[in-house]
N, C-alpha and C positions, 0 to 999 in steps of 0.2 A: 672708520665707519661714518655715513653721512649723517648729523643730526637731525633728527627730526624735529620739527617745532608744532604748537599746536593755538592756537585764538581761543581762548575760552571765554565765552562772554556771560554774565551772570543776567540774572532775573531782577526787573525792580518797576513793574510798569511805564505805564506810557512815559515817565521820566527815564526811566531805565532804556526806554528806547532812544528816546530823544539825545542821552547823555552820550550813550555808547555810540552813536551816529558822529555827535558834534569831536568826541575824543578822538577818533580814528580823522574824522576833516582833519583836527588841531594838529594831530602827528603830522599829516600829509602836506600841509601849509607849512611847516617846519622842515622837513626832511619827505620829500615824495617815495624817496627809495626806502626808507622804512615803511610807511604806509604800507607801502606797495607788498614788504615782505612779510607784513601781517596778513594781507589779503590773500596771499598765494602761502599761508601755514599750510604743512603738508596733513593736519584736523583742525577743522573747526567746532565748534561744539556748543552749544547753544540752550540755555533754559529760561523760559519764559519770554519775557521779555528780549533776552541774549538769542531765543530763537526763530524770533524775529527779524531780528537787526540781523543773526548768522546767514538766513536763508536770503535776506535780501544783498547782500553785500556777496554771498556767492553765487549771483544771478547773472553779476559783469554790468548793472546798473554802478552809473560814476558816483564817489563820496557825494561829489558838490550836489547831484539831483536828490540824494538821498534825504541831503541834510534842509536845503529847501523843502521839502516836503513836512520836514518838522518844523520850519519855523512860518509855514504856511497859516492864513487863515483860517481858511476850512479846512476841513478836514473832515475822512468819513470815519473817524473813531466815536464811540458811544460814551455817556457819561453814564456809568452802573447807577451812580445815586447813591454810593455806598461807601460811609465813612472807612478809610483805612482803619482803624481803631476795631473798629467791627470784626475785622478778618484777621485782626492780632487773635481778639477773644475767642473767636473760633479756635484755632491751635492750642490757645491757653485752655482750652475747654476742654480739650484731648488730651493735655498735659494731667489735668487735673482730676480726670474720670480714676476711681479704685483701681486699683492693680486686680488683676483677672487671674483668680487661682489655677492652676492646670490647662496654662496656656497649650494648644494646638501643636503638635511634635512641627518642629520647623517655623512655628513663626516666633519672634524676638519682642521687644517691648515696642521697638519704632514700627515693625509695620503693624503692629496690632493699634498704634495710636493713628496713624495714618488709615488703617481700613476704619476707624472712628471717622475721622476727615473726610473720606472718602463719600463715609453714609449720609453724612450732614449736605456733603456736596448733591449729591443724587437726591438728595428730598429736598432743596432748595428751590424753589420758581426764580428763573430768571426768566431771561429773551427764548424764544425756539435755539436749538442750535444751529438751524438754519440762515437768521439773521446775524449770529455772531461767527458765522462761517464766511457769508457774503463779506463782513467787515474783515476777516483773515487775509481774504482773498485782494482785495483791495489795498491792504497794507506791502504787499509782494510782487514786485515788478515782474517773475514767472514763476509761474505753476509747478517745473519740472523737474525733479530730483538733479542737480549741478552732477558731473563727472570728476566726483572726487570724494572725497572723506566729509561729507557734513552729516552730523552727530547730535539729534534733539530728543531732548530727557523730559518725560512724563511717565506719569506715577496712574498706574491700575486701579482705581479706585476700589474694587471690591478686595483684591488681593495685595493692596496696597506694600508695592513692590512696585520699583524702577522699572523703567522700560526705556529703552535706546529705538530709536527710529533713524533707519540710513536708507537711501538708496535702496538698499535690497531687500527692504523690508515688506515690500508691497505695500505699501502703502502712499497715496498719494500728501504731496509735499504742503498744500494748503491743509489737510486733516491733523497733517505731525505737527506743525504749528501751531495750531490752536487749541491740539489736546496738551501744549507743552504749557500753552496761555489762558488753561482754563484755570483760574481764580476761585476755587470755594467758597462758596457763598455770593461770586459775581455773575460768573460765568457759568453755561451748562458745561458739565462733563461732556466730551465725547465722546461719540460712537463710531467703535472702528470695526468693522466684524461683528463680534457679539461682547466685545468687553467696552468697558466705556472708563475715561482716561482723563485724569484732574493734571493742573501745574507741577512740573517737573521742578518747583521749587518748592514744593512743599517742606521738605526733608534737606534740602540742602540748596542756594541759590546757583552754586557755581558746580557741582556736581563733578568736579574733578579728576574723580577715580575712571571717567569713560575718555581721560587720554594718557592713560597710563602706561601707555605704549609710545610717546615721545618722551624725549628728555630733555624737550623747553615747553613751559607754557608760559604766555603774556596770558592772565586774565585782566579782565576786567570790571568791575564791582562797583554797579550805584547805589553806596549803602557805606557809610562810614570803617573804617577798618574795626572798632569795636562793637558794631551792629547786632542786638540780641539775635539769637537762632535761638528755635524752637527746638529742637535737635540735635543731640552730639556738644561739641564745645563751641562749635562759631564757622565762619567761613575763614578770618584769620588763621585759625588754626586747622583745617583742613590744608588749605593752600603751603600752611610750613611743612605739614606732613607730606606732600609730596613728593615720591621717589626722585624725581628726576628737581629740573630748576625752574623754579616758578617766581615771576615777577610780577607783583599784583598791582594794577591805579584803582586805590580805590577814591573814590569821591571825597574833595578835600571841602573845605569851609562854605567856598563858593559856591560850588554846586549843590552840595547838603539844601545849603540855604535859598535858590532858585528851582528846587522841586517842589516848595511848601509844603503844607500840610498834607495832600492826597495826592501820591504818585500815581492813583489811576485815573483825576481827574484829565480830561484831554487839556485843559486850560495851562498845565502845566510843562509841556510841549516846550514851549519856543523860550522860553526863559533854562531850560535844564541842556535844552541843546548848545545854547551861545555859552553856557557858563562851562559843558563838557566842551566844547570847542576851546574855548581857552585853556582851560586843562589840559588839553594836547599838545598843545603848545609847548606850555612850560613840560611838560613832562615826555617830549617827545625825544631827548638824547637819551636820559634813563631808559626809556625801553631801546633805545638801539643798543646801547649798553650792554641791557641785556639778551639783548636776540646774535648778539657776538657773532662775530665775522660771518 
């Protein structure tokens, strides 16, 4: 049987973007034929940040213009204003609410912390969600659901529970984006229908479990392999749990230390891109390695 392989890109802001842009160059300057069989995984799968970089990199826009874009000057990204530290507390804040006697038949302790998340999110003042729509839109070389398996993970904010966006979802491909990269406490939740839809990394950066249906993943993770999670054990551990073979780059010395302090800061851009670039490099036979014959 033919194996199937899968991209799974992780969440980690405008660094997150920047980093996963310049990793995937740094493969492709080392080995093009790898790159290449990253770009044609038969899923791609994408949160936050990852579903950004996913939607644009299945667009057929080239790495080199991608990554330019990141170590551009301008730029149409927004600065929130909003220490990271801040949107830790937030989750710790969830974490740390009483336990709720005679939970609701079918909800668990994580989406009842998450429908917490959610409420914080929805009473927050940020931008319209129309200006932070325009800036989605601007971040994606097209608009148009790609013909194949791309896969972006946001979190229901009232019923705080996962939600997968594909192609068939009806829903248009600048919306699923940006309800994947709505930030609590940064960003407005979206509105999609009647429900309205926070960061699919809430719960989990790399969200895993929606390509459990191949038996290779390459992810990707701008976030130290020991990286607190809010939820469950870690993303490290997530990634060994999975069924099939998964091979993780997470962000080593170099890059950690060229996102600085605020990965949502835009400032943070071009220094996380050149240092994921060189990371790709060094770590571009490891993943041919693992993406096997």
């Amino acid at each position: 049987m033919e194996t199937r392989r899968a991209l799974v890109l992780a969440g980690g802001g405008l660094a997150g973007i920047a980093w996963e842009t310049g990793v995937l160059c740094g493969i492709a300057d080392e080995s093009p034929t790898v790159a290449q069989r990253l770009l044609e995984a038969d899923v791609l799968v994408g949160t936050s940040a990852g579903a950004a970089v996913a939607a644009q990199i299945s667009s057929g826009c080239a790495l080199d213009v991608l990554f330019e874009r990141q170590v551009a000057q301008t730029t149409a990204e927004l600065d929130p204003g909003v220490d990271i530290d801040a949107i830790s507390e937030l989750f710790l804040a969830a974490l740390r609410a009483p336990r709720t006697r005679g939970l609701a038949r079918g909800v668990d302790r994580t989406q009842l912390r998450l429908q917490r998340i959610g409420a914080v999110a929805l009473a927050t003042k940020t931008v319209p969600e129309s200006v932070r729509r325009e800036v989605i839109a601007q971040r994606l070389p097209a608009h148009d659901w790609p013909d194949r398996a791309l896969r972006l993970t946001a979190i229901d904010a009232a019923a705080g529970e996962l939600v997968v966006f594909d192609r068939d979802s009806g829903v248009e491909l600048v919306d699923a984006v940006a309800a994947s990269c709505a930030v609590p406490g940064v960003w407005p939740p979206v509105t999609i229908a009647d429900r309205r839809y926070i960061d699919g990394g809430v719960a989990s950066s790399v969200n895993l479990g929606v390509a459990t249906d191949c038996d290779t993943a390459v992810v990707m993770v701008p976030a130290g392999a020991d990286g607190p999670s809010p939820f469950g054990p870690g993303v490290a551990a997530e990634i060994a749990a999975f069924t099939g073979t998964a091979f993780a780059v997470f962000a080593d010395d170099e890059s950690l230390a060229a996102f600085g302090p605020n990965s949502l800061d835009p400032r943070c851009r071009m220094g996380a891109a050149v240092a994921g670039r060189n990371q790709g490099r060094r770590q571009a036979s490891a993943v041919a390695a693992a993406l096997g014959p």
